[in-house]
MDTraj code that builds the backbone (N, CA, C; nanometers):
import mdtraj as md
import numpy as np

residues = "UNK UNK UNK UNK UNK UNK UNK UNK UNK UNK UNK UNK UNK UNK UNK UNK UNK UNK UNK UNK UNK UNK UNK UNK UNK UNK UNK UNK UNK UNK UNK UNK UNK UNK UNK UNK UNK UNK UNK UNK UNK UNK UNK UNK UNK UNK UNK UNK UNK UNK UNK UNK UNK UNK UNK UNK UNK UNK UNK UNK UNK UNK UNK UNK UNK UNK UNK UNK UNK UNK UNK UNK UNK UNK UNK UNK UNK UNK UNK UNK UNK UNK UNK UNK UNK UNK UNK UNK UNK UNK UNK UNK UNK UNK UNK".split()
xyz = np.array([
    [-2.1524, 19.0159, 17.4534],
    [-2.1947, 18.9101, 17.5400],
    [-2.2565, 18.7946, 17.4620],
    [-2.2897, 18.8090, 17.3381],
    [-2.3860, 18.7523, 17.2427],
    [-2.2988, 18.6143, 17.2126],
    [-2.1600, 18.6634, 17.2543],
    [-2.0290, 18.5304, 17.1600],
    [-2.0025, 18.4800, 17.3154],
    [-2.0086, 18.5079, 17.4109],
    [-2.0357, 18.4227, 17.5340],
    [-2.1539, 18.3498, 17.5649],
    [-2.2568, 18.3632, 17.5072],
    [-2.3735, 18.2645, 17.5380],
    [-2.4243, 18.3432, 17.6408],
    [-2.4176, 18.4704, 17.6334],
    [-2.5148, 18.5385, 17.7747],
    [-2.6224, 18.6284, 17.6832],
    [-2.7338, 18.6472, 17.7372],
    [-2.7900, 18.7578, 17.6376],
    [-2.8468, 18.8559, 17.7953],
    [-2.8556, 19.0268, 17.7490],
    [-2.8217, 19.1051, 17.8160],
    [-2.9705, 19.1460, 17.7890],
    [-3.0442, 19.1952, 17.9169],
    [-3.1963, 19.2355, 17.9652],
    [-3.1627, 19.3362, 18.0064],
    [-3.1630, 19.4904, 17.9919],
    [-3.2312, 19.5991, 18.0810],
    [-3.2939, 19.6541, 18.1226],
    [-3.2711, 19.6710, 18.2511],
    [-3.3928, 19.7360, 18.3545],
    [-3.3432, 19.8359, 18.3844],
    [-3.4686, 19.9116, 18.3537],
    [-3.4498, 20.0784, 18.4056],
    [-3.5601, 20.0648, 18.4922],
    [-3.4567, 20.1030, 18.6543],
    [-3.6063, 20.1137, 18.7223],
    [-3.6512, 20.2483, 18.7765],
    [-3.5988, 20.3219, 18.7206],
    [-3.6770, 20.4675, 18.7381],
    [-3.6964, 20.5077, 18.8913],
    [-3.8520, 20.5418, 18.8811],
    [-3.8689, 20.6147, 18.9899],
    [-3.8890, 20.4692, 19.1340],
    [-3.8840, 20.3518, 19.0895],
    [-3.9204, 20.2334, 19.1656],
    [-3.8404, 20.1521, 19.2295],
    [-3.7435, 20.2972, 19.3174],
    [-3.5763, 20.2161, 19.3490],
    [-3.6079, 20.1308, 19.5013],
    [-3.6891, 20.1325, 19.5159],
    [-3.7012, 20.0245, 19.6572],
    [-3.7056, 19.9206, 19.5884],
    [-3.7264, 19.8816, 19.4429],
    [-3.7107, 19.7677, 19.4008],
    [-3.5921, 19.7201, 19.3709],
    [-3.4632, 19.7673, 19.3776],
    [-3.3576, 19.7729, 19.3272],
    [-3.2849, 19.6530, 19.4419],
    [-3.2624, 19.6366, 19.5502],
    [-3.2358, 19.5595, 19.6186],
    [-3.2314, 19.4526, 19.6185],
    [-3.3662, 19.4020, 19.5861],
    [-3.4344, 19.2767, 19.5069],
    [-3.3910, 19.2231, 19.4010],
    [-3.3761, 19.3606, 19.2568],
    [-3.3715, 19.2530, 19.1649],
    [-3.1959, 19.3170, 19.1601],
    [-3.1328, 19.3274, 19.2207],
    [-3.0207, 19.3637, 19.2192],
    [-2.8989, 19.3092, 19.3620],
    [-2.9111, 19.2093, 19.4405],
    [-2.9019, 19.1933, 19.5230],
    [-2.7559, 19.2042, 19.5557],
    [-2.6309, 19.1554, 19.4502],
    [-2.5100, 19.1273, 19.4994],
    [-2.4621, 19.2617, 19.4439],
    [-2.5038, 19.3425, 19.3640],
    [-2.4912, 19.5278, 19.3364],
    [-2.5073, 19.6145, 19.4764],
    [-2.6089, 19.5500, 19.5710],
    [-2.6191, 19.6279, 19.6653],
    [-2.5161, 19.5560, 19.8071],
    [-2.4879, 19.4507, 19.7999],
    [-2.4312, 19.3644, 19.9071],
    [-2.2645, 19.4755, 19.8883],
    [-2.2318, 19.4207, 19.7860],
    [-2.1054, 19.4747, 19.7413],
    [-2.0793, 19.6244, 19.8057],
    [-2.1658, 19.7093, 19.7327],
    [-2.1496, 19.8491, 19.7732],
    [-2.1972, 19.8651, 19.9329],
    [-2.2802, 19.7843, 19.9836],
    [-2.2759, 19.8358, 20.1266],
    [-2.1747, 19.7592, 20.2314],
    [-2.1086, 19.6351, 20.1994],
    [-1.9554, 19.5874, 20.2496],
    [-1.8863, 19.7412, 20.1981],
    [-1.8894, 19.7823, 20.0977],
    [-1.7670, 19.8958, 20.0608],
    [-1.8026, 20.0038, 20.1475],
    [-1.9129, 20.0233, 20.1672],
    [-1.9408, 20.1856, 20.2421],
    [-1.8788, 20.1466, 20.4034],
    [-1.9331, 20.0182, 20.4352],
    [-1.9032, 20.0061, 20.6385],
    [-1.7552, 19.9794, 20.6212],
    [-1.6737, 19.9014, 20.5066],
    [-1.5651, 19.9356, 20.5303],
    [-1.5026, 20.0512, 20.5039],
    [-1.4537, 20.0989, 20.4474],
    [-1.4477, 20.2249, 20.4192],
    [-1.4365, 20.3089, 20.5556],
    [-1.6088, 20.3215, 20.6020],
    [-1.6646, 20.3978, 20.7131],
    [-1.5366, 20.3482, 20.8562],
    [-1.5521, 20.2591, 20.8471],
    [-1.5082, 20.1373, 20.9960],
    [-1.3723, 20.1209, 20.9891],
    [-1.2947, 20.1096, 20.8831],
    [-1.1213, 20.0632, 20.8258],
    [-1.0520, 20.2138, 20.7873],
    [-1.1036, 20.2809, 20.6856],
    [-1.0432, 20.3606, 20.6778],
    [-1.0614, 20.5144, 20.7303],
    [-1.2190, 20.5115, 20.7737],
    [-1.2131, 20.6872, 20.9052],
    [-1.2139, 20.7713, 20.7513],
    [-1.2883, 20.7654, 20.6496],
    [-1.2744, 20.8439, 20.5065],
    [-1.1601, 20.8227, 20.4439],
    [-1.1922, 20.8696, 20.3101],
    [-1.1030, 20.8449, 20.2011],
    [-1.0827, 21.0027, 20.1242],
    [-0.9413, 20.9874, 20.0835],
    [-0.9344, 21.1310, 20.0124],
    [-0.9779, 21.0490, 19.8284],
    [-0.9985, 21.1836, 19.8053],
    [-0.9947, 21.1322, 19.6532],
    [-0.8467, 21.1219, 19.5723],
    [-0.7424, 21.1629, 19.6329],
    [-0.6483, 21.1268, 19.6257],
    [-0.5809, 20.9766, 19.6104],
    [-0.6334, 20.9033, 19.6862],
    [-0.5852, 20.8133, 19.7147],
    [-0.7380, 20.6980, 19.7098],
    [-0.8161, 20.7628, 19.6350],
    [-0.9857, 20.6567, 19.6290],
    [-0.9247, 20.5176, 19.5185],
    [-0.8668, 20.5755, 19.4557],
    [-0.8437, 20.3958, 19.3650],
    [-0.7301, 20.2742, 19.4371],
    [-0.6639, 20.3255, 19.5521],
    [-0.5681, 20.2404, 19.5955],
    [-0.6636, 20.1626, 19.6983],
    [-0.7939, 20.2619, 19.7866],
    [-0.8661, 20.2668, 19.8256],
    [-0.9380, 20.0993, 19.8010],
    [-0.9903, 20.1263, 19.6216],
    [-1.0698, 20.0111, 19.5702],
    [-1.0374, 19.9418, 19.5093],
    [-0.8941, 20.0075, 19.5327],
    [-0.7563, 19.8021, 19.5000],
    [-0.7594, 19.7182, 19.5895],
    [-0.7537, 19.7893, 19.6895],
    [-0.7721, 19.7247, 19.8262],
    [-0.8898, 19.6385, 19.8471],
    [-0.9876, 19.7149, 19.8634],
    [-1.1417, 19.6284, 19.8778],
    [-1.1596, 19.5664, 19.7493],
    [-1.0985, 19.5593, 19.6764],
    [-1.1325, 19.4724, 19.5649],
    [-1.0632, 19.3176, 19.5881],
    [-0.9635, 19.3769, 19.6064],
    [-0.8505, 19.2530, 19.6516],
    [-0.9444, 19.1726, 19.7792],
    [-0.9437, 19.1710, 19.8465],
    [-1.0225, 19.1712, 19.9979],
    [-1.1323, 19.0827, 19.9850],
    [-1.2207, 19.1549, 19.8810],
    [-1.3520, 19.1105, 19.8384],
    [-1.3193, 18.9681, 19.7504],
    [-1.2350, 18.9871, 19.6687],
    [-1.1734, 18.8536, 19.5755],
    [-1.1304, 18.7569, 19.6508],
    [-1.0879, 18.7661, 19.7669],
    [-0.9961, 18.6589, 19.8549],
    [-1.0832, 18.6451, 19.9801],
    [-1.1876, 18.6659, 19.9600],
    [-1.2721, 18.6615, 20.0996],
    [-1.2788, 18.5365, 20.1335],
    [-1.3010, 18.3963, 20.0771],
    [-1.2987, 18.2872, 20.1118],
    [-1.1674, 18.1703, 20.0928],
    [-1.0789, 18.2684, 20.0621],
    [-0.9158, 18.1772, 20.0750],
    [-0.8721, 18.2129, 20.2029],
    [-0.9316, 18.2256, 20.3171],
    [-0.8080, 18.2486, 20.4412],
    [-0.7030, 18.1104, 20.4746],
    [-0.7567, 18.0424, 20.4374],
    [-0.6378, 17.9395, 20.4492],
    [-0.5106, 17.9472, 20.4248],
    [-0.5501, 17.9944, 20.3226],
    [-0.3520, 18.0241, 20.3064],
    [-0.3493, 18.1457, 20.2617],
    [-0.4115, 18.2359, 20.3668],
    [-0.3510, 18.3814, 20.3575],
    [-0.1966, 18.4113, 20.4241],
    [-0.1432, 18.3420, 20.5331],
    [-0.0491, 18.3838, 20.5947],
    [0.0658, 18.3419, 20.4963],
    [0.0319, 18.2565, 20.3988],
    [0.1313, 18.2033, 20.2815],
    [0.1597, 18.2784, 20.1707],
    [0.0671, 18.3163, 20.1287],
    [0.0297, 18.4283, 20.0121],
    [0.0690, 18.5518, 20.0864],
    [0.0267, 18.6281, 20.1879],
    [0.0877, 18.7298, 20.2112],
    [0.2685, 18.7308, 20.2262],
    [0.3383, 18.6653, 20.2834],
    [0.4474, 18.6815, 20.3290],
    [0.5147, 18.6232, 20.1366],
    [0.4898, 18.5439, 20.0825],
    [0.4818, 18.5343, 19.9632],
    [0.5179, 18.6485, 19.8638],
    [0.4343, 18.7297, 19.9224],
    [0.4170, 18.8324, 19.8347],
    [0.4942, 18.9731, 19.9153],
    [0.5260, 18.9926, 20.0253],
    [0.5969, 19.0362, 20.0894],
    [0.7600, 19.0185, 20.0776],
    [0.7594, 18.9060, 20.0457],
    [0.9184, 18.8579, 19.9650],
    [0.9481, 18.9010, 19.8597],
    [0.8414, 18.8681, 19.7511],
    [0.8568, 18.9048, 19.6429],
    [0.8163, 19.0910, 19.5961],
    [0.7944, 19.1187, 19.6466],
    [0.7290, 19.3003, 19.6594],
    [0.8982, 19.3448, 19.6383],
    [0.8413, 19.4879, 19.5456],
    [0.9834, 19.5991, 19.5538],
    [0.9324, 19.6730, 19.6408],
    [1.0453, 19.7051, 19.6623],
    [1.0071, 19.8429, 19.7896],
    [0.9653, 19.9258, 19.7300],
    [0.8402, 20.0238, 19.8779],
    [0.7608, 20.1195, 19.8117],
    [0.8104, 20.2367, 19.8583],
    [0.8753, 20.2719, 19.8399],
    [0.9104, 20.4330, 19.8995],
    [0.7962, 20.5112, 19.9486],
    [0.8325, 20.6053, 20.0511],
    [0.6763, 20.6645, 20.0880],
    [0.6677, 20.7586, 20.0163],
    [0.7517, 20.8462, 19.9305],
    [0.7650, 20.9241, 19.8825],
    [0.6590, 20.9021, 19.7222],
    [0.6653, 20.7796, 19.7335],
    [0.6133, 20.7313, 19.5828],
    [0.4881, 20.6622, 19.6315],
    [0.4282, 20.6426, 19.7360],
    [0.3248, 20.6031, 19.8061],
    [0.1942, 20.6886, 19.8107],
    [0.2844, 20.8257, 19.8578],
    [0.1985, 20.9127, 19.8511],
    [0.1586, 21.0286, 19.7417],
    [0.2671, 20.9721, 19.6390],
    [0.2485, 21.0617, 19.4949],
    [0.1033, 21.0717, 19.4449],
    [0.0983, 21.1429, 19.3626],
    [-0.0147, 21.1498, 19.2700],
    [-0.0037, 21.0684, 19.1986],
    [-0.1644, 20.9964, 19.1641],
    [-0.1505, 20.8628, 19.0811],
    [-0.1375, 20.9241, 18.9151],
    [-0.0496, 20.8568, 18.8221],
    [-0.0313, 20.8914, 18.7018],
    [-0.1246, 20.7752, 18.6412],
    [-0.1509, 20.8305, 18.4517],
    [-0.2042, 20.7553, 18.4206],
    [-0.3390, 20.6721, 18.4365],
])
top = md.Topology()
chain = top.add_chain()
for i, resn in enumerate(residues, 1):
    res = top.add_residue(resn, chain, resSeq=i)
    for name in ("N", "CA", "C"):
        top.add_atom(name, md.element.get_by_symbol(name[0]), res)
traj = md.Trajectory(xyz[None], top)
């Protein structure tokens, strides 16, 4: 981080996690959007399928303020997509 111009502070906050909210604010925003969705969208997650899971909400979370041209970008990308077989949908993830 030192060759980016950032310099790196750690906090260990031990036993003083009600403080964590505070000095941690978009760590906790993040993970509690992930838990109600999750909870609310997907009805649980297997661990099977937990990283397609947080492709998803990742994606989601990244594009949260482009809806403008979501209906462009999706069908976009719906054109351009190979087909997914379900067979290969529901495989085990390799790699």
């Amino acid at each position: 981080m030192a060759g980016a111009g950032l310099r790196h502070k750690r906090l260990v906050i031990g036993p003083r996690r009600a403080l964590a909210p505070r000095l941690f604010p978009w760590s906790h925003a993040v993970f509690s959007n992930l838990k109600s969705w999750l909870a609310g969208t997907s009805h649980g997650v297997s661990s099977k399928h937990l990283a397609r899971y947080l492709d998803e909400f990742t994606h989601r979370f990244n594009e949260r303020g482009r809806d403008g041209a979501l209906v462009h970008r999706v069908l976009t990308s719906a054109l351009c997509a190979e087909p997914l077989p379900y067979r290969q949908l529901v495989a085990e993830p390799s790699g």
